[in-house]
N, C-alpha and C positions, 0 to 999 in steps of 0.2 A: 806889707801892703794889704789893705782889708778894701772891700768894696761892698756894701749894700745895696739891694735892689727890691724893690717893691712891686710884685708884678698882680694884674688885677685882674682875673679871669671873666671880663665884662663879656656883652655881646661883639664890639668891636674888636678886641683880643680876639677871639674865636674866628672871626671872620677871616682875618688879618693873618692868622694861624694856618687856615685849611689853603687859603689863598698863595699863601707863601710853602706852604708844603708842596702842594701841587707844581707849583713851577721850578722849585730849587730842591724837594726832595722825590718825592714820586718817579718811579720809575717806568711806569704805564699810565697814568691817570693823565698825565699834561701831555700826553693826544689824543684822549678822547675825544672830544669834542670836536678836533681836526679830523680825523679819522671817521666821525658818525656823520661830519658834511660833506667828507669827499664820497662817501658811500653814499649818503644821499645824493648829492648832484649827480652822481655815476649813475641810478637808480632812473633821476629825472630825466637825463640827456638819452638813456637806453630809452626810454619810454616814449621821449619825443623821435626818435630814430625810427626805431622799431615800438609802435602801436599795437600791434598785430601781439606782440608777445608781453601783454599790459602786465597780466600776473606777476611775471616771473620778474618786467622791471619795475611797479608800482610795489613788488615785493621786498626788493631790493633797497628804496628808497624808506620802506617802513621800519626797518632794519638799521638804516643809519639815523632817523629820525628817533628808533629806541635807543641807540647809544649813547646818541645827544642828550635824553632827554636821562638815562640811568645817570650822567655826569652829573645833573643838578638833584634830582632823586638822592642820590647819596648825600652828596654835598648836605642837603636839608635834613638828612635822618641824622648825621655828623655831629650837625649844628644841633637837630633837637635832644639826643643826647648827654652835649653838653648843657643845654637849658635846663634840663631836667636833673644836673649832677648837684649837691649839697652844693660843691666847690663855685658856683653859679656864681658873679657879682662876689666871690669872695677874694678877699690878695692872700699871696702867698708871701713871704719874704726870706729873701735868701741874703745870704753872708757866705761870699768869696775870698779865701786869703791863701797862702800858702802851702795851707794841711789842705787843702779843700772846700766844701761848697755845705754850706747848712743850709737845710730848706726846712721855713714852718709855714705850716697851714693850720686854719682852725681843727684841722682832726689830724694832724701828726706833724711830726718833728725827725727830722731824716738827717744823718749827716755821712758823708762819703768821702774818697779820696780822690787824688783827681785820675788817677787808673780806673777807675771806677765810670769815665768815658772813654769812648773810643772812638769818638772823633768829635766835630765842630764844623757847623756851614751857615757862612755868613751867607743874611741876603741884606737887600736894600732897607729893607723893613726891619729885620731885628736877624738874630742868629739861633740856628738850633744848636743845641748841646744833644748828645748822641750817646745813651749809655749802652755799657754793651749789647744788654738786654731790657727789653722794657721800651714804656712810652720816650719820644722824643720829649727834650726843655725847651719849649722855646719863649725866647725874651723879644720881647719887643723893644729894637733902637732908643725911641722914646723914654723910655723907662730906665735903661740903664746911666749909670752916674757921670758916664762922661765915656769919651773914645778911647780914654786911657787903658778901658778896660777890657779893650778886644782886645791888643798886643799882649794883656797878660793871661788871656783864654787862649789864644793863638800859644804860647809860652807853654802852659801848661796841658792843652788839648792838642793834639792831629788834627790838623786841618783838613777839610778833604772836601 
C-alpha cells in the first residue's frame, strides 16, 4: 500500500500548525495564556481589595499581562520565521508505503524508516509524526488521501 501526500507550507498550514501544536503537543505553552489571566485578575482583585498596596498588586497584574502578551509575541516571531523560510508557499511531497516515508522538497529529498519515528498524535486538524530527534511532521487532515491512512501510521507509528 503506497499513499501520497502533498503538503503545502502556506500561511494557513503555519497557522494551523502552531495552533495545533499548542493544544495537542506543548507541554507548557497551552496555559499560558490561562495562567497570565489568572495572574492578572489575581493582581486586579488584590488591587481593588487592598488600594493601599497598589505597587505590589498593579505589579502583579503587569506580570500576568506580560505572559499573556509573551504567548502572542512568540506565536508572531514563530510565524515570521517561517514567512521568512525559502520553504514559504512551497509543498513538499511525501510517499508513505511499507519501507517508509520519502519526503521531497524543492531543496532536498529525504527518505527514512518508519523506526525513524517515535511516535504519532492525532488531532482534529491533522496529525504530527514525531521523529526521534528533530522537527515535528505535521499533515494537515485535509491534505491527506483519505482516513485509510491513519490506521496505517497508527500500524506503523506509536501512538501517543
Amino acid at each position: 500500500m503506497t499513499f501520497h501526500i502533498a503538503q503545502a507550507f502556506s500561511e494557513e498550514y503555519f497557522q494551523e500548525h502552531f495552533d495545533q501544536w499548542v493544544r495537542y503537543r506543548s507541554q507548557n505553552r497551552k496555559w499560558q495564556r490561562l495562567l497570565g489571566g489568572v495572574v492578572l485578575a489575581c493582581g486586579l482583585l488584590a488591587y481593588g481589595l487592598y488600594p493601599s498596596e497598589a505597587l505590589l498588586t498593579l505589579s502583579l497584574a503587569v506580570i500576568g499581562l506580560g505572559i499573556i502578551i509573551d504567548f502572542y509575541w512568540v506565536k508572531q516571531k514563530w510565524l515570521k520565521a517561517r514567512r521568512e523560510s525559502r520553504m514559504f508557499n512551497k509543498t513538499i511531497q511525501l510517499k508513505a508505503d511499507e519501507a517508509g516515508m520519502e519526503m521531497n522538497s524543492p531543496f532536498s529529498e529525504t527518505k527514512v524508516g518508519w523506526d525513524y519515528f517515535s511516535g504519532m498524535v492525532e488531532t482534529p486538524a491533522g496529525v504530527f509524526l514525531i521523529p526521534e530527534k528533530g522537527q515535528n511532521i505535521y499533515l494537515q487532515r485535509a491534505n491527506l488521501p483519505g482516513e485509510e491512512i491513519l490506521p496505517f501510521f497508527r500500524k506503523k507509528i506509536r501512538t501517543l
